[in-house]
Biopython code that builds the backbone (N, CA, C, O; Angstrom):
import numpy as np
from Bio.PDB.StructureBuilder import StructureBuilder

atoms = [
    (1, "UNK", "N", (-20.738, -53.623, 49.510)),
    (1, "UNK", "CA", (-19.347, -54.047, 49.594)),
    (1, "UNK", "C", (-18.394, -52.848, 49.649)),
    (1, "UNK", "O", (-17.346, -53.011, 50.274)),
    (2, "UNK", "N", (-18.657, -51.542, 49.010)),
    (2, "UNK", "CA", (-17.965, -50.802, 48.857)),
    (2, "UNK", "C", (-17.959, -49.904, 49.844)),
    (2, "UNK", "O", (-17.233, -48.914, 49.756)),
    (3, "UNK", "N", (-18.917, -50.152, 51.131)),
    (3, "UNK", "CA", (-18.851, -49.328, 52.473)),
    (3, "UNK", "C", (-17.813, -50.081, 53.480)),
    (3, "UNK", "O", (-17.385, -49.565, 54.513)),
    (4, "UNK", "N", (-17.435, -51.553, 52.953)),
    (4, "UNK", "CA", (-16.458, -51.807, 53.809)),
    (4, "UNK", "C", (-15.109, -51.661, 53.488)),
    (4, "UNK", "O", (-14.285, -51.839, 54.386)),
    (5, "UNK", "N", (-14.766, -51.390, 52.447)),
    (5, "UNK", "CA", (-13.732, -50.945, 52.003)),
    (5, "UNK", "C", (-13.709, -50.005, 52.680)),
    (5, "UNK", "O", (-12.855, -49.897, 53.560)),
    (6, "UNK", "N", (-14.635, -49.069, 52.458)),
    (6, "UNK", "CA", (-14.329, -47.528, 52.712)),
    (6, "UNK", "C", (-13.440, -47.597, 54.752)),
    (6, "UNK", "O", (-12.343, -47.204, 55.150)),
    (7, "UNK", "N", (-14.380, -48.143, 55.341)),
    (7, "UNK", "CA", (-14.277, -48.532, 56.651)),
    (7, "UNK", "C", (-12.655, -49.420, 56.832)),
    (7, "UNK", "O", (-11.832, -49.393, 57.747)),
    (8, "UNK", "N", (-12.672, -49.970, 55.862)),
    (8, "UNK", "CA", (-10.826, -50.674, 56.187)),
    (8, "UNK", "C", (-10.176, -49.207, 55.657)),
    (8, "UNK", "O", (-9.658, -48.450, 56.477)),
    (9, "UNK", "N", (-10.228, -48.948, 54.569)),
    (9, "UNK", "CA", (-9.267, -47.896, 54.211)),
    (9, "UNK", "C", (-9.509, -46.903, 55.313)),
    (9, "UNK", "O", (-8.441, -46.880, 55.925)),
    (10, "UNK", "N", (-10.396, -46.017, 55.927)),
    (10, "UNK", "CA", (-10.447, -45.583, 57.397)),
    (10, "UNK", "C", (-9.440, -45.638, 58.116)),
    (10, "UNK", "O", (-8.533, -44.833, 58.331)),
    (11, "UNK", "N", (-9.694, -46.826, 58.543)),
    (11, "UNK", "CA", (-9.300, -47.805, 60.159)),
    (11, "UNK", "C", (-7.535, -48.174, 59.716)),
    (11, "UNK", "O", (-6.565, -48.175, 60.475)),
    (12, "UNK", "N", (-7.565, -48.369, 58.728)),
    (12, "UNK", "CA", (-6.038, -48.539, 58.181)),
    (12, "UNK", "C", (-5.716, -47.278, 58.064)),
    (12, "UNK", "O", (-4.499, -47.429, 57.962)),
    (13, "UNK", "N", (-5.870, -46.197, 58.003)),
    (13, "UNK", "CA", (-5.021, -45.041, 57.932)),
    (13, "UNK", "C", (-5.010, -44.397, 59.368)),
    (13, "UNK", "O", (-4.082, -43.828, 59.943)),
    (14, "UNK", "N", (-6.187, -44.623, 59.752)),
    (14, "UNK", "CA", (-6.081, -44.046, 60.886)),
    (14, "UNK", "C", (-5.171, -45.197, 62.016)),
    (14, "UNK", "O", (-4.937, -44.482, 62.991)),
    (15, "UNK", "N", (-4.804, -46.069, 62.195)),
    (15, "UNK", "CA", (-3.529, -47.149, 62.475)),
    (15, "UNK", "C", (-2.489, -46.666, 62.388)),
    (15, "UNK", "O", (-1.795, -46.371, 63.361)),
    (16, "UNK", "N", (-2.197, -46.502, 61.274)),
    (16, "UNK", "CA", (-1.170, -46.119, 60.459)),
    (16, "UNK", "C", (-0.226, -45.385, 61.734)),
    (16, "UNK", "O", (-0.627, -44.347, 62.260)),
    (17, "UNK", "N", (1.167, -46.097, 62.192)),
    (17, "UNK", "CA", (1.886, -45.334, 63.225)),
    (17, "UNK", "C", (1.301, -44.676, 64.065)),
    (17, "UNK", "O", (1.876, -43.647, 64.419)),
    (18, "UNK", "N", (0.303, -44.916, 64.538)),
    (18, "UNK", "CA", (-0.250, -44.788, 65.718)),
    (18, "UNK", "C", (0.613, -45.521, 66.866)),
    (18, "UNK", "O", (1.656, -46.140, 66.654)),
    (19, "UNK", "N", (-0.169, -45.298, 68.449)),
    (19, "UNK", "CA", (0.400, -45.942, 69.474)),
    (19, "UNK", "C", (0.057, -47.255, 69.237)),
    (19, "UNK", "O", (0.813, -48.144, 69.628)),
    (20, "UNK", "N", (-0.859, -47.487, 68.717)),
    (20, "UNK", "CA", (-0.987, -49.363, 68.751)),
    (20, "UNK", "C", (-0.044, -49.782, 67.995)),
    (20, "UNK", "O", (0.743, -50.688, 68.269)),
    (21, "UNK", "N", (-0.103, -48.812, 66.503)),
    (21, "UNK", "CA", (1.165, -50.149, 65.857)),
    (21, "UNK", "C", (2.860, -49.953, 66.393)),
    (21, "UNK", "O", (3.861, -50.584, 66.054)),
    (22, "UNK", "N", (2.674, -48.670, 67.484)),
    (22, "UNK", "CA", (3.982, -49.057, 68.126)),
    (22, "UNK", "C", (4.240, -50.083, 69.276)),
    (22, "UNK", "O", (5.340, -50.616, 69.426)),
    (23, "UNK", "N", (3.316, -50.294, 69.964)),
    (23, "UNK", "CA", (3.098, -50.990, 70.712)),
    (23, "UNK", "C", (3.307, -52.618, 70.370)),
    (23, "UNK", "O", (3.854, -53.523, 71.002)),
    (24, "UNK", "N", (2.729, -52.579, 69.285)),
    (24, "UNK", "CA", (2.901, -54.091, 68.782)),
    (24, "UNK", "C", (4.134, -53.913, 68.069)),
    (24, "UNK", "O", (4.642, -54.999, 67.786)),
    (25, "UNK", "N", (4.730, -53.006, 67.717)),
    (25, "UNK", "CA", (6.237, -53.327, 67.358)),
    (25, "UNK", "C", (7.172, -53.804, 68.752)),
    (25, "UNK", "O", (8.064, -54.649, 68.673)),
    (26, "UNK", "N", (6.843, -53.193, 69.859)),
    (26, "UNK", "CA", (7.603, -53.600, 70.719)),
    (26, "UNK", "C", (7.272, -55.130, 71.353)),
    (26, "UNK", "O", (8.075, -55.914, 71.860)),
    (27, "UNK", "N", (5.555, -55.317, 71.116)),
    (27, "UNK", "CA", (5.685, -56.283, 71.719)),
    (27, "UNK", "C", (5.975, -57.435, 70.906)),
    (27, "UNK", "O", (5.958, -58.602, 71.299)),
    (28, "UNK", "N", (6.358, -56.850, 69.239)),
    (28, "UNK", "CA", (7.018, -58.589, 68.709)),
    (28, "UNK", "C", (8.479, -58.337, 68.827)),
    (28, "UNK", "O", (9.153, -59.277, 68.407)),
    (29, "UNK", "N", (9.121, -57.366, 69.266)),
    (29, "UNK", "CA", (10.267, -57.644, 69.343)),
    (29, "UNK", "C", (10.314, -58.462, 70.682)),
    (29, "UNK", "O", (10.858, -59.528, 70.396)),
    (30, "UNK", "N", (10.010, -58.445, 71.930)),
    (30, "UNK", "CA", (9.955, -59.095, 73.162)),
    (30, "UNK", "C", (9.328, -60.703, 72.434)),
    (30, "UNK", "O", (9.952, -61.755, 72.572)),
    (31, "UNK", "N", (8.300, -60.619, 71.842)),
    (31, "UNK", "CA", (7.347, -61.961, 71.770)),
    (31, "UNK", "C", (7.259, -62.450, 70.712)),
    (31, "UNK", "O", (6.497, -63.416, 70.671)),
    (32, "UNK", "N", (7.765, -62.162, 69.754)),
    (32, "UNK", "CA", (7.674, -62.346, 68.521)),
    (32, "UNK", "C", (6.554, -61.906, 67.276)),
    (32, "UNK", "O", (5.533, -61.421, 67.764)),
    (33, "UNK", "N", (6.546, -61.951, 66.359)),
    (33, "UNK", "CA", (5.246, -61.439, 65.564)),
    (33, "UNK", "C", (4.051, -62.061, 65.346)),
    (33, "UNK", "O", (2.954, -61.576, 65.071)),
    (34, "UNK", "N", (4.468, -63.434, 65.535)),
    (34, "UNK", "CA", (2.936, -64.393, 65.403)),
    (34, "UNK", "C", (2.068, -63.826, 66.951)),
    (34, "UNK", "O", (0.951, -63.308, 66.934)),
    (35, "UNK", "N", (2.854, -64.067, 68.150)),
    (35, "UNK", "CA", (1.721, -63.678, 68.998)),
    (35, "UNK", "C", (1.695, -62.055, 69.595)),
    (35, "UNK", "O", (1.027, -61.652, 70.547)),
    (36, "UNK", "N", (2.596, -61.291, 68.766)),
    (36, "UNK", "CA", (2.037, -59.777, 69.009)),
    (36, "UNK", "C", (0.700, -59.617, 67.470)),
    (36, "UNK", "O", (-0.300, -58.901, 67.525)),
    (37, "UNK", "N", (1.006, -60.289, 66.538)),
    (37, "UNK", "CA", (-0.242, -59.856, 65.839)),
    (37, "UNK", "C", (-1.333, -60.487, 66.100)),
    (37, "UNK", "O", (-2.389, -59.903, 65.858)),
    (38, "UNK", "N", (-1.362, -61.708, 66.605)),
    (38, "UNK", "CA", (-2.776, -62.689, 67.504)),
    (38, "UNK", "C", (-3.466, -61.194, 68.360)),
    (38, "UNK", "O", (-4.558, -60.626, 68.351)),
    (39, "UNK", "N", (-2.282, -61.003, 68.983)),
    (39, "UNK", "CA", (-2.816, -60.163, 70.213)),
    (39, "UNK", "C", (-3.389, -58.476, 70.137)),
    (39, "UNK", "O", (-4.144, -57.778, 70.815)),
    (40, "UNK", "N", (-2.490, -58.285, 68.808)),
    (40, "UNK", "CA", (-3.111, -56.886, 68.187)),
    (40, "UNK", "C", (-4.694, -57.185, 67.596)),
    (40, "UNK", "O", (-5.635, -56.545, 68.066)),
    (41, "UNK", "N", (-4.864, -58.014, 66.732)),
    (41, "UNK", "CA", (-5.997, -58.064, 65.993)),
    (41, "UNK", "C", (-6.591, -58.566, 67.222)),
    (41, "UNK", "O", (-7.391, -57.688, 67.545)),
    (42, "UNK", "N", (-6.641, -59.620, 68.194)),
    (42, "UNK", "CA", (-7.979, -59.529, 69.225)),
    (42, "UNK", "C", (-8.366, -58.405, 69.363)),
    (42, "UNK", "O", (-9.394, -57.969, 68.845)),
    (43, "UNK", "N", (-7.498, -57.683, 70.179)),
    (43, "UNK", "CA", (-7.364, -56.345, 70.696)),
    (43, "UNK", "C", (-8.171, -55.039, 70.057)),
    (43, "UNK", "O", (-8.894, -54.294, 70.718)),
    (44, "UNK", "N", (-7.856, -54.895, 68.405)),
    (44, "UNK", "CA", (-8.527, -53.911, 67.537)),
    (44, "UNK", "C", (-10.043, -54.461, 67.254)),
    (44, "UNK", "O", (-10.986, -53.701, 67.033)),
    (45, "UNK", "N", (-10.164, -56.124, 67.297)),
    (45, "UNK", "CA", (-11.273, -56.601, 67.045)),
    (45, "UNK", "C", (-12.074, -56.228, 67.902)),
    (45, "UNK", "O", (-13.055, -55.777, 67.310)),
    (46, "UNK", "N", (-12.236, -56.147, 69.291)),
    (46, "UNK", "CA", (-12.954, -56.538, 70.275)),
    (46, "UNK", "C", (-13.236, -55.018, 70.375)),
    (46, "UNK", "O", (-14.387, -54.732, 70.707)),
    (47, "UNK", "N", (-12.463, -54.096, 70.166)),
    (47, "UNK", "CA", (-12.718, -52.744, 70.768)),
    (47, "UNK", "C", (-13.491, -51.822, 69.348)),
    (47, "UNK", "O", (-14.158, -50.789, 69.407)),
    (48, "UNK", "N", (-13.091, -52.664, 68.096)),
    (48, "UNK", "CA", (-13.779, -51.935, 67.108)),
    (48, "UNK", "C", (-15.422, -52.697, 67.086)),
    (48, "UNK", "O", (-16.431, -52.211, 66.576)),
    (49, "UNK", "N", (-15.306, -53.946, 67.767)),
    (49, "UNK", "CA", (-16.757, -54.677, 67.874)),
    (49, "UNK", "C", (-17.730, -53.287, 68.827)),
    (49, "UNK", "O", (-18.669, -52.525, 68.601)),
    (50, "UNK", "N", (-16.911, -53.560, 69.795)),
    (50, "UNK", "CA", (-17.937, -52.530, 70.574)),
    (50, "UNK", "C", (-18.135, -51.033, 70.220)),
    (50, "UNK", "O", (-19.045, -50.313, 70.628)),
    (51, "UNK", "N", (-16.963, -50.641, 69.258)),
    (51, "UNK", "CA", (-18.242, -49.088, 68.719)),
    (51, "UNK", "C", (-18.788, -49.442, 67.798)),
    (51, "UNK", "O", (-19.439, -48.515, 67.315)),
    (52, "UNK", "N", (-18.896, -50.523, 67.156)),
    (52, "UNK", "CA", (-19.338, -51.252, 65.494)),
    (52, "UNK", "C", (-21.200, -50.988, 66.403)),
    (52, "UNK", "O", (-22.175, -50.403, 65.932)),
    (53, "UNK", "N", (-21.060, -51.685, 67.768)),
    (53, "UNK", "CA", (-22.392, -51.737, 68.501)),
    (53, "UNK", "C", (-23.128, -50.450, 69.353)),
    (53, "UNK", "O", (-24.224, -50.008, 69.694)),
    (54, "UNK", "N", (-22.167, -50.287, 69.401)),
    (54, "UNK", "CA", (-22.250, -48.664, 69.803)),
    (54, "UNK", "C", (-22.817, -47.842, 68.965)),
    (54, "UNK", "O", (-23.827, -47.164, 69.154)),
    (55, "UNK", "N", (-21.805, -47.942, 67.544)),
    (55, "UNK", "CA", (-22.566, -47.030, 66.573)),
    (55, "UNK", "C", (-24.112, -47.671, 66.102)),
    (55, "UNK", "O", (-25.152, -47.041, 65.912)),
    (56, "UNK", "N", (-23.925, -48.789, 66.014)),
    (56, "UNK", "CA", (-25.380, -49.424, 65.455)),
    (56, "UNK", "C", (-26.573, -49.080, 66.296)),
    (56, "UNK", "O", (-27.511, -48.933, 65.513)),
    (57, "UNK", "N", (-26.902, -48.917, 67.314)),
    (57, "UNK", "CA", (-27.370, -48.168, 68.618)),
    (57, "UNK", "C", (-27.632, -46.976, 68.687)),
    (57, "UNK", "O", (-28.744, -46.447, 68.706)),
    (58, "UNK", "N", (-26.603, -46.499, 68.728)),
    (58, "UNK", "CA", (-26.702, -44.674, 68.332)),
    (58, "UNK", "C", (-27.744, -44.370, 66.883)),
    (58, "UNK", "O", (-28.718, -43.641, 66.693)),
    (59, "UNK", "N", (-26.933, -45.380, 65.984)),
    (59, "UNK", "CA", (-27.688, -44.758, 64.841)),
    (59, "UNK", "C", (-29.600, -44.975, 64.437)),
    (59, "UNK", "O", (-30.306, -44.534, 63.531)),
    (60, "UNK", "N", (-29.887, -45.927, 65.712)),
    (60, "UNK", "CA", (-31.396, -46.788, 65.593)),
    (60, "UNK", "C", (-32.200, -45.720, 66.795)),
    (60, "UNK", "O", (-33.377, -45.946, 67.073)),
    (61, "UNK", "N", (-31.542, -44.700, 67.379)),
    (61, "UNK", "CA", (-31.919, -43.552, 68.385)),
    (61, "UNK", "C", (-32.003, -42.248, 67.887)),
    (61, "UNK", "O", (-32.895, -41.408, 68.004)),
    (62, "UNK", "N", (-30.309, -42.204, 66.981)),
    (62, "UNK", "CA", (-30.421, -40.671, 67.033)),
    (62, "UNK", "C", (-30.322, -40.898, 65.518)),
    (62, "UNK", "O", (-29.967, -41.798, 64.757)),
    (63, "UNK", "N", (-31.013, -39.118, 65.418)),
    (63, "UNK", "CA", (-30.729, -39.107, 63.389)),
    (63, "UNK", "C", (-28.874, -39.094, 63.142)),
    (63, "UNK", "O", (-28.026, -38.410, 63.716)),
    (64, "UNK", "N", (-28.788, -39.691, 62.525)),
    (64, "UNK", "CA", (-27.191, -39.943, 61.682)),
    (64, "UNK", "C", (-26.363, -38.151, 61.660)),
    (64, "UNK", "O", (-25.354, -37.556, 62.040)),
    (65, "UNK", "N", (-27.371, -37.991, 61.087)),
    (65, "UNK", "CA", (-26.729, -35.971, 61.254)),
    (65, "UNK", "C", (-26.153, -36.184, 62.659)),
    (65, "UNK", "O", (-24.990, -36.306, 63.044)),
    (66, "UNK", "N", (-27.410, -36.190, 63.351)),
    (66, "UNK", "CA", (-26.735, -35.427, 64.925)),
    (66, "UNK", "C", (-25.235, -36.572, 65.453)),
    (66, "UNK", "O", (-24.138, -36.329, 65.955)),
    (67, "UNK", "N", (-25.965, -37.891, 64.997)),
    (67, "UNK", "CA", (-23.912, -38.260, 65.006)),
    (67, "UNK", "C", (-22.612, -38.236, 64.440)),
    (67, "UNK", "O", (-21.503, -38.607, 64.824)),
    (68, "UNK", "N", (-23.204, -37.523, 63.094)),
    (68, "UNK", "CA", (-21.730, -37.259, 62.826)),
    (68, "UNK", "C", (-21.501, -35.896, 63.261)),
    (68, "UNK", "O", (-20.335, -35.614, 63.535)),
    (69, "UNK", "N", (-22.390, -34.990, 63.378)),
    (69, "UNK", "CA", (-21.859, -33.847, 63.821)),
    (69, "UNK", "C", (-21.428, -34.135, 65.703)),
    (69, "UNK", "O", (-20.356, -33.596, 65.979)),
    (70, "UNK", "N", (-21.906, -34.659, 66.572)),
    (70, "UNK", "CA", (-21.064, -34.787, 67.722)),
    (70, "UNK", "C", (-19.916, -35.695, 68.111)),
    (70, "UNK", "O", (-19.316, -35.779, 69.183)),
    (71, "UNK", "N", (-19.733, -36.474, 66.764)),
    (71, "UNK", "CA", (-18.602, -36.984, 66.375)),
    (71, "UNK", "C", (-17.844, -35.785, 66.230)),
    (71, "UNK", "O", (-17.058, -35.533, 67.144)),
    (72, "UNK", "N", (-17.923, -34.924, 65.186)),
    (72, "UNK", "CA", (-16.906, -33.867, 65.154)),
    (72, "UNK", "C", (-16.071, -33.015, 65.762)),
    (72, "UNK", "O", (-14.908, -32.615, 65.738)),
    (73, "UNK", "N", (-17.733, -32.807, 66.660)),
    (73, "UNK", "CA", (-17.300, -32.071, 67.460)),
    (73, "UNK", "C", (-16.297, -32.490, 68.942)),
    (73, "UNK", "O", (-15.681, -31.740, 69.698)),
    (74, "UNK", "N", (-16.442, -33.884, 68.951)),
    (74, "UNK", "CA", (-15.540, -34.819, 70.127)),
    (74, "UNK", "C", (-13.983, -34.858, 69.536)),
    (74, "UNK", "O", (-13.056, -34.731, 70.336)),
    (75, "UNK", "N", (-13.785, -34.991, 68.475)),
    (75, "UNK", "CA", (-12.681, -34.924, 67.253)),
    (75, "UNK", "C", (-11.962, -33.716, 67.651)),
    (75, "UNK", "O", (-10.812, -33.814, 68.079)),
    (76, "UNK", "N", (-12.657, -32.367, 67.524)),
    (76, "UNK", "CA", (-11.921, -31.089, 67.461)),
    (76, "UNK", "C", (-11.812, -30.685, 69.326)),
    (76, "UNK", "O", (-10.930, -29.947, 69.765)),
    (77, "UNK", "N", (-12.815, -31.293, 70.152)),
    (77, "UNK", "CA", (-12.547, -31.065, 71.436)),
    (77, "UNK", "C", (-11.547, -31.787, 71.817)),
    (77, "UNK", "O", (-10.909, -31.258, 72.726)),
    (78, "UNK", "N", (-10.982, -33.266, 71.312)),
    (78, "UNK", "CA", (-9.859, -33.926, 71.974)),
    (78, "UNK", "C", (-8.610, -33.587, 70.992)),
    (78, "UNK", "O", (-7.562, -34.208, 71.167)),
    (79, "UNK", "N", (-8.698, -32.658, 70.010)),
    (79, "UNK", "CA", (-7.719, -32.138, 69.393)),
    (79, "UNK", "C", (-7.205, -31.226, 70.159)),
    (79, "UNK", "O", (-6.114, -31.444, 70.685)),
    (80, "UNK", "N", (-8.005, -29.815, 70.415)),
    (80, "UNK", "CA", (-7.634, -29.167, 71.167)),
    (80, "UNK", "C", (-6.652, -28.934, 72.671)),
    (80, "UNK", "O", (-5.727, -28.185, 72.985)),
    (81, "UNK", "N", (-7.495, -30.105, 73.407)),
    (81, "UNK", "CA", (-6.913, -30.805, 74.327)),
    (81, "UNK", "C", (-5.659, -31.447, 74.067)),
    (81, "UNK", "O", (-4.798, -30.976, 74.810)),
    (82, "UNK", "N", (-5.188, -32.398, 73.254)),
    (82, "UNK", "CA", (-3.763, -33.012, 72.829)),
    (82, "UNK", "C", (-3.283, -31.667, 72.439)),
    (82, "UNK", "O", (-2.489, -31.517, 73.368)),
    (83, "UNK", "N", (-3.190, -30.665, 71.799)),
    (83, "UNK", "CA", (-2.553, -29.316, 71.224)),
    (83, "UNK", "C", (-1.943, -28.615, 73.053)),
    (83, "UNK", "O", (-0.897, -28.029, 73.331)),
    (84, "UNK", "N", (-3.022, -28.980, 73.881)),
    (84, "UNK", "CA", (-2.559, -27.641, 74.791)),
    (84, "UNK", "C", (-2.328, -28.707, 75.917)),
    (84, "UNK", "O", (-2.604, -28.514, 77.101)),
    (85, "UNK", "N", (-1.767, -29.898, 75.382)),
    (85, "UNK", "CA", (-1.274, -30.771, 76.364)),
    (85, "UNK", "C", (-1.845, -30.896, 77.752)),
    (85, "UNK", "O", (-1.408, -30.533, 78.844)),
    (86, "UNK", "N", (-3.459, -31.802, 77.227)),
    (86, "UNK", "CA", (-4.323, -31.996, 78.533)),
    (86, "UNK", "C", (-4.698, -33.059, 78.170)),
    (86, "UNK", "O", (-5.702, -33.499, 78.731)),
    (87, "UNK", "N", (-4.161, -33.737, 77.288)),
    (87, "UNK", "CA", (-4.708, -35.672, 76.811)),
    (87, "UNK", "C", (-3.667, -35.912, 76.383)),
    (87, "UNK", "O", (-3.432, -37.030, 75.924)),
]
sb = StructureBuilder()
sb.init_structure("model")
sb.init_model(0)
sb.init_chain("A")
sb.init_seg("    ")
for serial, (resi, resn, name, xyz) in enumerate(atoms, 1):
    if name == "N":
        sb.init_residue(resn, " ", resi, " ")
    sb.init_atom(name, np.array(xyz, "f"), 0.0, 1.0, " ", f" {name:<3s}", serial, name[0])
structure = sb.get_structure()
C-alpha cells in the first residue's frame, strides 16, 4: 500500500503547475470544471496506463538497475536540452 502512495505523491508533485494543469485551467474556464476534469483524468489515466505497461515490461526484460539508471540518464539529457532551448 505504501508504494502507491509513494507513486501518487510522485505524480502529484510532479503535476503540480505543470503544462497539463495549465491546460486544464484554461480548458475549464472555456468548458467548465466538471468536463475539463473528466477530460484531464482520462487523459493522465490513459497515458500513465501505458508507461504503468511499459514499465511493467521493461522491468520483466531488463534488471531494474539498468532502468532506473537510463531513466536518469533520459531526465538529465531532456534537461539539458530544455536549458539550451532544443525541447
Amino acid at each position: 500500500m505504501k508504494e502507491i502512495l509513494y507513486v501518487f505523491i510522485a505524480i502529484f508533485l510532479a503535476e503540480l503547475g505543470d503544462k497539463t494543469q495549465l491546460a486544464t485551467i484554461a480548458f475549464a474556464s472555456k468548458y467548465g470544471w466538471w468536463k475539463a476534469f473528466l477530460g484531464a483524468i482520462s487523459g493522465l489515466t490513459l497515458v500513465n496506463l501505458i508507461g504503468a505497461l511499459i514499465g511493467e515490461k521493461l522491468g520483466d526484460t531488463l534488471p531494474t538497475e539498468l532502468v532506473h539508471k537510463a531513466a536518469g540518464i533520459l531526465f538529465i539529457i531532456f534537461g539539458i536540452l530544455m536549458l539550451i532551448g532544443k525541447l
